[in-house]
C-alpha positions in Angstrom: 138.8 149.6 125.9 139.2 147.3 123.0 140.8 144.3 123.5 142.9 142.5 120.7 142.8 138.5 121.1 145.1 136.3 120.2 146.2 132.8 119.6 149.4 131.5 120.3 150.9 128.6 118.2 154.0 126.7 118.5 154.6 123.0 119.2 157.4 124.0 121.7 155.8 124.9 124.8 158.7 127.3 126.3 158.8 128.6 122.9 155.0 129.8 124.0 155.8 130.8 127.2 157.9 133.0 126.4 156.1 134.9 123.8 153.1 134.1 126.2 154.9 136.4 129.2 156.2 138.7 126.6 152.2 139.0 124.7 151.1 140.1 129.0 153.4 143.1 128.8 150.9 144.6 126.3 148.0 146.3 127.9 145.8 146.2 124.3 146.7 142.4 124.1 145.1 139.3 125.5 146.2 135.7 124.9 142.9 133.7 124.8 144.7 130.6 124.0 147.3 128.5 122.8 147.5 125.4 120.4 151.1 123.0 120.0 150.1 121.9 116.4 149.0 123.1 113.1 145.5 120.7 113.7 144.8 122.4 117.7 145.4 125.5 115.7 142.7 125.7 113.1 140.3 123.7 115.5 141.3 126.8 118.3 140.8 129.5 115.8 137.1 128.4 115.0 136.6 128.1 118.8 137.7 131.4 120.2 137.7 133.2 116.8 141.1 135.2 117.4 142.1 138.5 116.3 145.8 137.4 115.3 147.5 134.4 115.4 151.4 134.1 116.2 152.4 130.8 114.2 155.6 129.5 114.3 156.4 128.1 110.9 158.5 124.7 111.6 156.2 122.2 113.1 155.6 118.6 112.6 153.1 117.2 110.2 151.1 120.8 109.4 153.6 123.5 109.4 152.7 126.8 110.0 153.0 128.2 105.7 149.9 125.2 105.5 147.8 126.5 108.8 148.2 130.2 107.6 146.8 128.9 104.7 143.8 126.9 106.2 143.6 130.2 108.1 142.4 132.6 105.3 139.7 130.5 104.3 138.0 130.9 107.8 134.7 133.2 108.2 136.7 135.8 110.4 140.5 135.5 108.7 142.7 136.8 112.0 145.8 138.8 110.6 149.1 136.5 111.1 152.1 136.9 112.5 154.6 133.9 111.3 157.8 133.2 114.0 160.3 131.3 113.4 164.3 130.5 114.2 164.8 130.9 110.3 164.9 133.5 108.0 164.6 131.7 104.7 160.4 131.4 105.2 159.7 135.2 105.0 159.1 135.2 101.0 156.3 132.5 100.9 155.0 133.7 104.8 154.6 137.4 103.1 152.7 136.0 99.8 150.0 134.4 102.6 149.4 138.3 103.2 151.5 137.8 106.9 151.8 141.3 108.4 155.3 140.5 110.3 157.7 137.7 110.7 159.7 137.3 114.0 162.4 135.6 114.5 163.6 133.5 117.1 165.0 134.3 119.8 162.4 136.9 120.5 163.5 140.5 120.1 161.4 142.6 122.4 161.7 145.6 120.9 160.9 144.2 117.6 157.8 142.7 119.1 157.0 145.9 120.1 157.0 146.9 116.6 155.0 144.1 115.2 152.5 145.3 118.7 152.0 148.5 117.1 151.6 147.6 114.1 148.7 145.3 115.5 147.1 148.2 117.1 147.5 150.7 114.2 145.6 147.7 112.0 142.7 146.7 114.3 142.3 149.2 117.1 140.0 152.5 115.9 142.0 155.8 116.1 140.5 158.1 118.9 138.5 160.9 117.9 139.6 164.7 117.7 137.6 165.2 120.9 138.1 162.1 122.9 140.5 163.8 124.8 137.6 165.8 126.0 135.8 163.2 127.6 134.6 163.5 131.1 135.5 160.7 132.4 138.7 161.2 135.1 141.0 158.8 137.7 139.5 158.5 141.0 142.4 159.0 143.8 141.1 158.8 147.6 143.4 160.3 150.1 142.6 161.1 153.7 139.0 160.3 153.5 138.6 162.1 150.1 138.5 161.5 146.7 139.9 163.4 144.3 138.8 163.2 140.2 141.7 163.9 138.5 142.0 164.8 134.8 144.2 162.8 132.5 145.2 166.1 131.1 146.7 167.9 134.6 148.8 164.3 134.9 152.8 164.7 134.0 153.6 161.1 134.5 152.8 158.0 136.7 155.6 155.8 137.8 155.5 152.2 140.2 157.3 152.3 143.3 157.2 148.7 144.4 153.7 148.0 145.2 152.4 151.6 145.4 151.3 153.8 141.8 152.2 157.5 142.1 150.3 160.3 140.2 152.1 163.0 139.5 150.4 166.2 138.1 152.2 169.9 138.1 150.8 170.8 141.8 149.9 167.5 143.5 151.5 164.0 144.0 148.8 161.0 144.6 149.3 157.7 145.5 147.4 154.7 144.5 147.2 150.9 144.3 145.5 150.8 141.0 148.6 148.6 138.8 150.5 150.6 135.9 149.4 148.6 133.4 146.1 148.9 134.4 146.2 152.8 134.5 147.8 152.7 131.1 144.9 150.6 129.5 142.6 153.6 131.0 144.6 156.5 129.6 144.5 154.7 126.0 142.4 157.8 124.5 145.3 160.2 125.9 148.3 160.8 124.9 150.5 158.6 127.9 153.2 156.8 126.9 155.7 154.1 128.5 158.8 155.2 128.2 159.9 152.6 131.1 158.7 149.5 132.7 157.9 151.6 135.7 157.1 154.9 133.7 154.0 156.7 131.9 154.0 160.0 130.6 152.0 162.4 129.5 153.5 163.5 125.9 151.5 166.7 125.7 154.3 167.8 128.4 157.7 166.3 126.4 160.1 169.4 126.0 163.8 167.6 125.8 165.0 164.0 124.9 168.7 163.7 125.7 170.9 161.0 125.1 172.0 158.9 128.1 174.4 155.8 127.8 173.6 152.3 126.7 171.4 153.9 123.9 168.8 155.3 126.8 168.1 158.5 126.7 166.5 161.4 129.7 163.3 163.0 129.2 162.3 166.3 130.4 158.5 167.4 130.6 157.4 170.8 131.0 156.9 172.2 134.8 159.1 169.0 136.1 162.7 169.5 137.2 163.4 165.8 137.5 164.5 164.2 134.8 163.3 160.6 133.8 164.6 157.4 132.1 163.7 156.2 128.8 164.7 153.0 128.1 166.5 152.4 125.0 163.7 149.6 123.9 160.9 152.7 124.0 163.0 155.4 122.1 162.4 154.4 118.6 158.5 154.1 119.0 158.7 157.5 121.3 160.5 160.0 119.0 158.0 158.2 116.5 155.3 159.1 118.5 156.5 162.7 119.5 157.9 163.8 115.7 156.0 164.9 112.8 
């Protein structure tokens, strides 16, 4: 799987762990480093040539409009995401050809957004027939090992430290992680609809409105009905609608 790097920039350092932690929720993302100034910045992105950059805008001595700017003369000009606690930068940040601006403090389901639209610029779009590859999960139980195909699986939840696989005959359980699952099934179509929830949206038949703006979600050949967090809805019924 593709992996899209990035460099994190601000000179307030819980200002970057927090968008750090929030960057490691994003199986397609890796941080590969951080800078506190608009100088460590430019000097980082020659060094470890970043995909994006996440720049906050208000620092001292080279601000962020000035780096962006040092940015786009580089070899290999990352895409760049401008943060900041005020609004009034988004004009000049968009003329530097910025493809989002976050404010602070960090909305997660608008990072989410800016995520996808990330992925939708630098990651390649799977092929009509990648969904035919051979390649399937690996589940050993009692002394066996089953090959499973993403295809047969309705959904794959966490349930504390054990992954469960759950397809329309069988139940599996693993210790593979979530998010590592989910940066496997990238060529499928699994979505997270919760922090503890994938599903398979080739099975989706009903999204109902819950409370709190979450809604339930039934899948074909599945009487349970799961929880979709209200963060994931927007990006799901994009996802599921034509």
């Amino acid at each position: 799987m593709q992996t899209i790097r990035i460099l994190v920039v601000d000179d307030e350092r819980y200002a970057r762990e927090e968008l750090m932690y929030l960057l490691s929720k994003f199986p397609a993302v890796q941080v590969v480093g951080e800078a506190e100034s608009g100088e460590a910045a430019i000097l980082k992105a020659l060094q470890l040539l970043p995909d994006v950059v996440f720049l906050d805008v208000e620092m001292p001595k080279m601000n962020g409009i000035e780096v962006a700017k040092s940015l786009v003369e580089l070899k290999k000009v990352p895409l760049i995401i401008f943060a900041t606690a005020y609004p009034q930068f988004a004009a000049e940040a968009f003329r530097i050809n910025a493809i989002d601006y976050l404010l602070k403090p960090y909305d997660e389901e608008q990072l989410q957004q800016t995520i996808a639209r990330i992925e939708k610029t630098l990651l390649p779009v799977p092929t009509a027939d990648s969904s035919e590859t051979l390649g399937k999960l690996a589940v050993e139980a009692d002394g066996e090992i089953n090959y499973i195909h993403p295809k047969e699986i309705l959904y794959i939840c966490r349930d504390e430290k054990v992954t469960k696989i759950i397809t329309q005959t069988h139940g599996y359980e693993v210790r593979t992680t979530l998010k590592e699952l989910e940066s496997r099934l990238v060529p499928f179509s699994f979505f997270r609809i919760h922090k503890g929830y994938l599903v398979n949206l080739t099975y989706v038949s009903r999204l109902t409105p819950w409370f709190n703006g979450a809604y339930q979600l039934e899948l074909e050949g599945l009487e349970e009905k799961l929880s979709v967090s209200r963060n994931y809805v927007k990006e799901l019924r994009q996802r599921l609608e034509l």
